[in-house]
C-alpha positions as CSV (number, residue, x, y, z in Angstrom):
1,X,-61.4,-38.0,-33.6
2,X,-58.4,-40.4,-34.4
3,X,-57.4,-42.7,-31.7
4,X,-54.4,-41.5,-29.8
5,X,-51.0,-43.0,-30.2
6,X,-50.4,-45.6,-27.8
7,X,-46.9,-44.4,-27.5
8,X,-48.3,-41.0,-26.5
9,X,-50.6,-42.4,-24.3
10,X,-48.4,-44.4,-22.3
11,X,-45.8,-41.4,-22.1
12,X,-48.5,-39.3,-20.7
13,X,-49.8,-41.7,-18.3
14,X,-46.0,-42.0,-17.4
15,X,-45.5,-38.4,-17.1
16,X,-48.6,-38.0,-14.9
17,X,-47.5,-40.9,-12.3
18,X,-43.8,-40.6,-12.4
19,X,-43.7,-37.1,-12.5
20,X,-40.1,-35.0,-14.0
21,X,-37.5,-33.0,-12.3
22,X,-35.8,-30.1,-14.3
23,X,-31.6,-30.0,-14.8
24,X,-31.9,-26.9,-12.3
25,X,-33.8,-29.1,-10.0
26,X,-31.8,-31.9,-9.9
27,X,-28.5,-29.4,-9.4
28,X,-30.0,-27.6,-6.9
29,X,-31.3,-30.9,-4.4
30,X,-28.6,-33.4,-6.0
31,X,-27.4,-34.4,-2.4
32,X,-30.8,-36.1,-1.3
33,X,-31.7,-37.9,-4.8
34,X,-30.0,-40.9,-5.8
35,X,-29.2,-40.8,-9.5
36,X,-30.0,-44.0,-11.9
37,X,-28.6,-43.8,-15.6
38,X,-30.6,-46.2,-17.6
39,X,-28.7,-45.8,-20.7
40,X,-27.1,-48.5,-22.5
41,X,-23.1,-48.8,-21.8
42,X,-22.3,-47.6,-25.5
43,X,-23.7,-44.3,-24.5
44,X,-23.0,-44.4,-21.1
45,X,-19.2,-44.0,-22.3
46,X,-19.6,-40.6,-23.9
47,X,-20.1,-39.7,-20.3
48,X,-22.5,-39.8,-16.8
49,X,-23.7,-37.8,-14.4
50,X,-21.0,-38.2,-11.6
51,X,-21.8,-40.7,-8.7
52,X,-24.9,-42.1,-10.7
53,X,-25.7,-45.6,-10.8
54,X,-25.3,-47.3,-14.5
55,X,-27.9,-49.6,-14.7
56,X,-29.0,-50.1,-18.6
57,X,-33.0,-50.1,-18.9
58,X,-33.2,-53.7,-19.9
59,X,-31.8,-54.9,-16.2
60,X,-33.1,-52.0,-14.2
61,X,-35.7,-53.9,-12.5
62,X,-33.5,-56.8,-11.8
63,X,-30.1,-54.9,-10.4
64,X,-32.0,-51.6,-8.8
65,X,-33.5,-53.8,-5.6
66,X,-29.4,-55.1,-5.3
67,X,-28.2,-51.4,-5.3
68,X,-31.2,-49.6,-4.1
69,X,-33.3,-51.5,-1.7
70,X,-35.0,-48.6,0.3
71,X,-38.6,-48.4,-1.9
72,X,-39.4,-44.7,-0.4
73,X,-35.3,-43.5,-1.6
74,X,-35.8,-40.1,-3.9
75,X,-34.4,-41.8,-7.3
76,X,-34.4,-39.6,-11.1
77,X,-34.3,-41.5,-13.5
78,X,-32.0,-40.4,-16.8
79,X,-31.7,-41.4,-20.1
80,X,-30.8,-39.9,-23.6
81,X,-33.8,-37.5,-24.0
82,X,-36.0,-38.4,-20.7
83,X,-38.4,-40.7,-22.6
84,X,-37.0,-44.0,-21.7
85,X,-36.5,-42.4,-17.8
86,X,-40.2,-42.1,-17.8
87,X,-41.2,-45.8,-18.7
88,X,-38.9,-47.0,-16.7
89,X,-39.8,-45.2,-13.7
90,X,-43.5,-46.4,-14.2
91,X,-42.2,-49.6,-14.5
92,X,-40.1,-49.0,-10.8
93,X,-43.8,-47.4,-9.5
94,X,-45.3,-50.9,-10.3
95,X,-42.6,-52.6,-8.2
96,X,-43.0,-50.2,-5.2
97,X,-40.7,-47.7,-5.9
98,X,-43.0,-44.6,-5.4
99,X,-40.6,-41.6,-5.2
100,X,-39.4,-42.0,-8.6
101,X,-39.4,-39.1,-11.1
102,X,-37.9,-38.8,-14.7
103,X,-35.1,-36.3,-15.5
104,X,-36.8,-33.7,-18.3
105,X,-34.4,-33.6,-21.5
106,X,-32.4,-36.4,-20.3
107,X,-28.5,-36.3,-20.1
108,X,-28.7,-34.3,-23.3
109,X,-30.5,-31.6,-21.5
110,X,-28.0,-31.5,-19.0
111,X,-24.6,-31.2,-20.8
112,X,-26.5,-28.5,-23.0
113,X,-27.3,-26.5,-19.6
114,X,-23.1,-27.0,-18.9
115,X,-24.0,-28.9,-15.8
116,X,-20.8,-31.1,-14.6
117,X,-20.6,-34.4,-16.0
118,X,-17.6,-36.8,-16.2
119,X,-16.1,-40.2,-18.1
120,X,-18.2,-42.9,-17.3
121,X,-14.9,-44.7,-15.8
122,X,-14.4,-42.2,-13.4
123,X,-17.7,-41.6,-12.7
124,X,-18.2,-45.3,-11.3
125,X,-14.4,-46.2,-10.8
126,X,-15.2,-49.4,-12.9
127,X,-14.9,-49.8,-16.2
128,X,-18.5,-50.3,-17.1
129,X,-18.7,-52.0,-20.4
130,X,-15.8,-54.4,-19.3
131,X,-17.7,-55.7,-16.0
132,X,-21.0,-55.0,-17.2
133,X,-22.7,-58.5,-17.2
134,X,-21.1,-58.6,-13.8
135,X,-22.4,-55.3,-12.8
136,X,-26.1,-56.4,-13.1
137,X,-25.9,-59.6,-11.5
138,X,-27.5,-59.0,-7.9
139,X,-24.8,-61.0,-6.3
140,X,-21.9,-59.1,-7.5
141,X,-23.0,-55.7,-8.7
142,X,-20.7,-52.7,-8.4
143,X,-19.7,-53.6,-4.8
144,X,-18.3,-56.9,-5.7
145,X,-16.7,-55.7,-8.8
146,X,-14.6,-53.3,-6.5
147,X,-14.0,-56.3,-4.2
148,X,-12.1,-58.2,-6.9
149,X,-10.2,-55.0,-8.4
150,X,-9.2,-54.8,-5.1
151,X,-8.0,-58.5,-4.4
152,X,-4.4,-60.0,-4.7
153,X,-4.9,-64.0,-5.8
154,X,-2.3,-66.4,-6.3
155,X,-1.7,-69.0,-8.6
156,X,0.6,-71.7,-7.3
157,X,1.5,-73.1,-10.9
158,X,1.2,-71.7,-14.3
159,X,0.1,-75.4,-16.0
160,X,-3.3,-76.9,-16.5
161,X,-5.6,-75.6,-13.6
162,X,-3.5,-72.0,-13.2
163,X,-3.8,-71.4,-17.0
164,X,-7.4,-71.9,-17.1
165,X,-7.8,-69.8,-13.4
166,X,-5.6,-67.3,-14.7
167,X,-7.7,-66.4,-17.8
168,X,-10.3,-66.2,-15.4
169,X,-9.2,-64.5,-12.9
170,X,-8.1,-62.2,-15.3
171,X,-11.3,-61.3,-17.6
172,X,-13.4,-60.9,-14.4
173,X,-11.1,-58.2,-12.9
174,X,-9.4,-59.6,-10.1
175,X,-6.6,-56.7,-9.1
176,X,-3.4,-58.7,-8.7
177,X,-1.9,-61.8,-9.8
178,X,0.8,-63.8,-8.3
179,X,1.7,-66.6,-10.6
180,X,4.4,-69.2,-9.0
181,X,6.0,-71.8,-11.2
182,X,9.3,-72.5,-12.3
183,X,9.1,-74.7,-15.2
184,X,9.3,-73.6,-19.0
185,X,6.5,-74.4,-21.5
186,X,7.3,-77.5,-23.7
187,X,5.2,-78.8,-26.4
188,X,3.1,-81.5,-24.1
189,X,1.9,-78.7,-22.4
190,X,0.0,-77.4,-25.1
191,X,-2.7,-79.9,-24.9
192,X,-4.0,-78.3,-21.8
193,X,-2.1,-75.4,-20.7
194,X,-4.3,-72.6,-22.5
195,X,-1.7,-69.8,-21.0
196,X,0.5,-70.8,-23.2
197,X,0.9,-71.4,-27.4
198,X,3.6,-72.7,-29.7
199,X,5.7,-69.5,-30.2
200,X,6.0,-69.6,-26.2
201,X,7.9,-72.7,-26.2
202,X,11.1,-72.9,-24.3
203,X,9.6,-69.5,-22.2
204,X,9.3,-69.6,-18.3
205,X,5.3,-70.1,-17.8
206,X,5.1,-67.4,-15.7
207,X,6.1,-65.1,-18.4
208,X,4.2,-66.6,-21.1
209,X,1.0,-66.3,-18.5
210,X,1.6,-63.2,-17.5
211,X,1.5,-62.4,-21.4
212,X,-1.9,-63.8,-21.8
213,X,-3.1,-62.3,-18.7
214,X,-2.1,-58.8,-19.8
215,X,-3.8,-59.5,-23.5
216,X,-7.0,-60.3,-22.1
217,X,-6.9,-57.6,-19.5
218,X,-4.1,-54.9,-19.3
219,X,-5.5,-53.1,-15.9
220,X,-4.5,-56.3,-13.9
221,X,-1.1,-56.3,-12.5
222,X,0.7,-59.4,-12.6
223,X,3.8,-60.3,-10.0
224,X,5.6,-63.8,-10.5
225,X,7.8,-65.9,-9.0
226,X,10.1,-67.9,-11.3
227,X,10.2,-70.3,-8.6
228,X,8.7,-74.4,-7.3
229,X,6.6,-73.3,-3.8
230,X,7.3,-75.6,-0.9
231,X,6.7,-75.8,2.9
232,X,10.1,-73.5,3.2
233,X,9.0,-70.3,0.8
234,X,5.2,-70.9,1.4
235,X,5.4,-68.0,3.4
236,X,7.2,-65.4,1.4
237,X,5.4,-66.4,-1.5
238,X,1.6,-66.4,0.1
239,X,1.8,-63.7,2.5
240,X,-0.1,-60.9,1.5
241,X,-2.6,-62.7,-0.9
242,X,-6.1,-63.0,-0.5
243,X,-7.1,-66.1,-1.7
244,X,-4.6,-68.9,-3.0
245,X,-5.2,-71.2,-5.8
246,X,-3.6,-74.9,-5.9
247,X,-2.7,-75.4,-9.8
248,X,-0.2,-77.4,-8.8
249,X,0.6,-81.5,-9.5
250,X,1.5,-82.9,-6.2
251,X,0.5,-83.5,-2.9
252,X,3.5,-81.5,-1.2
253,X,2.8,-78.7,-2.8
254,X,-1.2,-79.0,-2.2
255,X,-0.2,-79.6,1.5
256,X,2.0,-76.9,1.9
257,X,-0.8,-74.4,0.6
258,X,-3.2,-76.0,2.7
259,X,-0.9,-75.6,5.5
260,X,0.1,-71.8,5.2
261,X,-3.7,-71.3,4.3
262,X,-4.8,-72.8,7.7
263,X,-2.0,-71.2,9.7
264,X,-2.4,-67.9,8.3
265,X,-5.9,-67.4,8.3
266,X,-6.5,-67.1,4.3
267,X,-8.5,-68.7,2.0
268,X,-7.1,-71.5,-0.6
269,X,-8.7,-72.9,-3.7
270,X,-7.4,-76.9,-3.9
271,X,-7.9,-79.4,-6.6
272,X,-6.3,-82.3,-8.5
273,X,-6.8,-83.7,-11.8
274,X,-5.9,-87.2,-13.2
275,X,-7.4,-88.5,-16.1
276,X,-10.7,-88.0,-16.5
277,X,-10.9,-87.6,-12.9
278,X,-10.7,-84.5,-10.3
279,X,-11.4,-83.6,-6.9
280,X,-11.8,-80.0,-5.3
281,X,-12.5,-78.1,-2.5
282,X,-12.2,-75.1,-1.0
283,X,-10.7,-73.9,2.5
284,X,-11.9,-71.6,4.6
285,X,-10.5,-69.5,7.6
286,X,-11.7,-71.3,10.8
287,X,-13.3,-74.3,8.5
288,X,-12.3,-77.7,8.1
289,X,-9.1,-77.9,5.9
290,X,-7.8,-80.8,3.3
291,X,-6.0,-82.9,5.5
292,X,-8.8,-82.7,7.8
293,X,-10.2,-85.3,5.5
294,X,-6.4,-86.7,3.9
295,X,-4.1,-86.3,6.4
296,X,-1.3,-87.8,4.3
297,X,-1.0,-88.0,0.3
298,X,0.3,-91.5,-1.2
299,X,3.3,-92.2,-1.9
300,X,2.6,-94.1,-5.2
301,X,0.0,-91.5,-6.6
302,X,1.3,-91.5,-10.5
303,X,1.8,-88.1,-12.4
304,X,-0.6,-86.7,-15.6
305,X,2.9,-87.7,-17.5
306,X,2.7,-91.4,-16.2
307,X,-1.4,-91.6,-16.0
308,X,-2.7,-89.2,-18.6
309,X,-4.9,-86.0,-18.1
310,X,-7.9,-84.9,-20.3
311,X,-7.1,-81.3,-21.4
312,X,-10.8,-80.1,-21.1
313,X,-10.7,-81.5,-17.5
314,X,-8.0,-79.2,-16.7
315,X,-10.0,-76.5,-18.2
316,X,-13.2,-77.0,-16.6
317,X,-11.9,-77.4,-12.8
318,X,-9.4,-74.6,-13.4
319,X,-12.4,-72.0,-14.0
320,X,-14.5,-73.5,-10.8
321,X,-11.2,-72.6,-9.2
322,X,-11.2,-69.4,-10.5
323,X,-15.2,-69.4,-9.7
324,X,-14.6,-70.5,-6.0
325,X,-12.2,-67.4,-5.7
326,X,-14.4,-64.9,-7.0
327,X,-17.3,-66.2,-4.6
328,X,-15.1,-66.2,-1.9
329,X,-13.7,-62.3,-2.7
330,X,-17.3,-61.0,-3.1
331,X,-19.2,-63.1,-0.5
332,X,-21.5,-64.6,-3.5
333,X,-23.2,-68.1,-3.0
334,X,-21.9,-70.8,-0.9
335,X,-18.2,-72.4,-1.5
336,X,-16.8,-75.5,-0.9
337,X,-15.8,-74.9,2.1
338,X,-15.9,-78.9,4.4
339,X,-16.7,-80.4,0.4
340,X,-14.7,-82.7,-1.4
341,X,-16.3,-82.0,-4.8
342,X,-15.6,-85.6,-7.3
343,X,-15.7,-85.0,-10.9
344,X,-16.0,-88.0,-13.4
345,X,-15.5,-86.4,-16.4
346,X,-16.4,-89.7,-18.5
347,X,-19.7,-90.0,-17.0
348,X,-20.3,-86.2,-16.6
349,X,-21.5,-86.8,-12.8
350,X,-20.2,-84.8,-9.8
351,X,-20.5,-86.6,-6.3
352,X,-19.1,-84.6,-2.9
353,X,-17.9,-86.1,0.6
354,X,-19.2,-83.9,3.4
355,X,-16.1,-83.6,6.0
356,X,-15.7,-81.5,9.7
357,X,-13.1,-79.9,10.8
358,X,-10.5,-82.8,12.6
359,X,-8.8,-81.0,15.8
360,X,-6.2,-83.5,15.6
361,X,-5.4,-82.6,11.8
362,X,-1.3,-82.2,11.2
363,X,-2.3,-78.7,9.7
364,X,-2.1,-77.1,13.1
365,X,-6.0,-76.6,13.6
């Protein structure tokens, strides 16, 4: 007798430890089983199985613990024709998961018995394919994805930092974007400002912005402020967001963010670039602020125009801007909250001063 195939073999040893649940089954007790859709995202967009979790086959056993961490939950498993459903659910049995079973026919199966399905995008509320490498990481997942759809971020300047947190910001699907400046692009700004390009010369920045931010992602709604933010329109300008980001190039403006953000309980991104040199931190409600560690800015402190500023420093500390915000939003990792961060961009080293919250710090702590 021929050997068996070892395809066949491992389906059947599947089948007989996994177990399968028919359409009518899965209709009839859909309530108590918690759905997971292993297919990829290109087939997941012809359509789901309404409130089932997306989860491609190739991440399942990293993202399922993040969205599923009860190892006794009822879980059926679907794919395109219930093969892949049953590996992977033997697969899940090996890592504890013990009342999984595999969906018989797949989703096939189940549009041909005219059981209800619906667009992948409605079925989740996220567009799937957009977020999905942010969807299967375990500390953002679908619940942090509708945290940042859900946030309102400003930008206080549309230049080097904003551009570069604006993109950003922008790609990884943060809901709302105030952008504040009230300068016009001009041709120096092109080394760094990646918002903006030659044919927006002469525009205001937050238009030209807003242009990029729409091109890269059209389902985030952008508000802007033609406008220079100081200590007297801080409030009509901030109020409202949920995280503010310092893109700015002075310390008035950097204080005045700092300010507002400690007075009004929200969180603000702040950093500074000169050179090949920046510093950033991040401030917290309740947590030591800027000026709890600079009280004061110089008065001498020259300008990128008088000192020079490395475009791809702009670039870099922009996006950990736009990284700090989206850690803050979705409670991932730890921020730089009582961290000076130091970036020498010539040497490629980072160094951090560790600072306390100062009761005596002009913010108002």
């Amino acid at each position: 007798m021929a050997d068996q195939d070892p395809l066949a073999a491992l389906l059947a040893r599947a089948a007989d430890v996994v177990g399968e649940i028919s359409v009518a089954q899965l209709l009839e007790q859909r309530e108590l089983l918690t759905v997971v859709d292993v297919r990829e995202a290109v087939e997941t967009a012809d359509g789901a199985i309404a409130d089932a979790l997306l989860i491609p086959r190739g991440q399942l056993e990293f993202a399922l613990p993040s969205r599923v961490d009860d190892r006794e939950a009822d879980i059926v498993l679907v794919c395109a024709s219930g093969r892949r459903s049953l590996l992977a659910g033997l697969s899940l049995h090996e890592l504890g998961y013990h009342r999984v079973r595999s969906l018989t026919g797949g989703f096939e199966a189940w549009k041909q018995a005219g059981a209800p399905w619906v667009n992948q995008d409605v079925a989740t509320g996220i567009d799937e394919r957009r977020y999905q490498r942010h969807l299967v990481l375990p500390d953002i997942g679908h619940a942090g994805q509708e945290r940042l759809g859900a946030a309102r971020v400003a930008i206080v300047g549309a230049g080097g930092l904003g551009s570069a947190a604006a993109i950003y910001l922008a790609a990884a699907g943060v809901g709302r974007l105030v952008l504040i400046d009230d300068d016009v692009v001009s041709l120096s700004n092109l080394q760094r400002q990646v918002a903006h390009g030659t044919s927006d010369l002469g525009l205001a920045k937050v238009d030209s912005a807003a242009a990029t931010v729409a091109a890269i992602n059209p389902d985030v709604a952008v508000e802007t402020h033609r406008e220079r933010l100081r200590s007297h329109n801080v409030d009509r300008l901030l109020s409202g967001v949920d995280v503010a980001i310092d893109g700015s190039d002075n310390f008035d403006t950097t204080f005045a963010i700092n300010d507002f953000a400690v007075v009004a309980g929200i969180p603000a991104v702040l950093a500074a670039v000169l050179r090949f040199d920046a510093q950033l931190t991040t401030v917290l409600p309740g947590g030591p602020c800027y000026r709890c560690l600079i009280p004061s800015g110089p008065a001498d402190a020259p300008s990128c125009a008088e000192a020079g500023v490395m475009g791809a420093m702009v670039g870099i500390v922009g996006s950990w801007q736009a990284l700090e915000a989206i850690k803050v939003i979705t409670a991932a990792g730890e921020t730089l909250s009582g961290r000076l961060l130091i970036v020498d961009g010539l040497t490629s080293t980072c160094r951090e001063i560790r600072f306390d919250r100062d009761e005596a710090c002009p913010a108002g702590h």
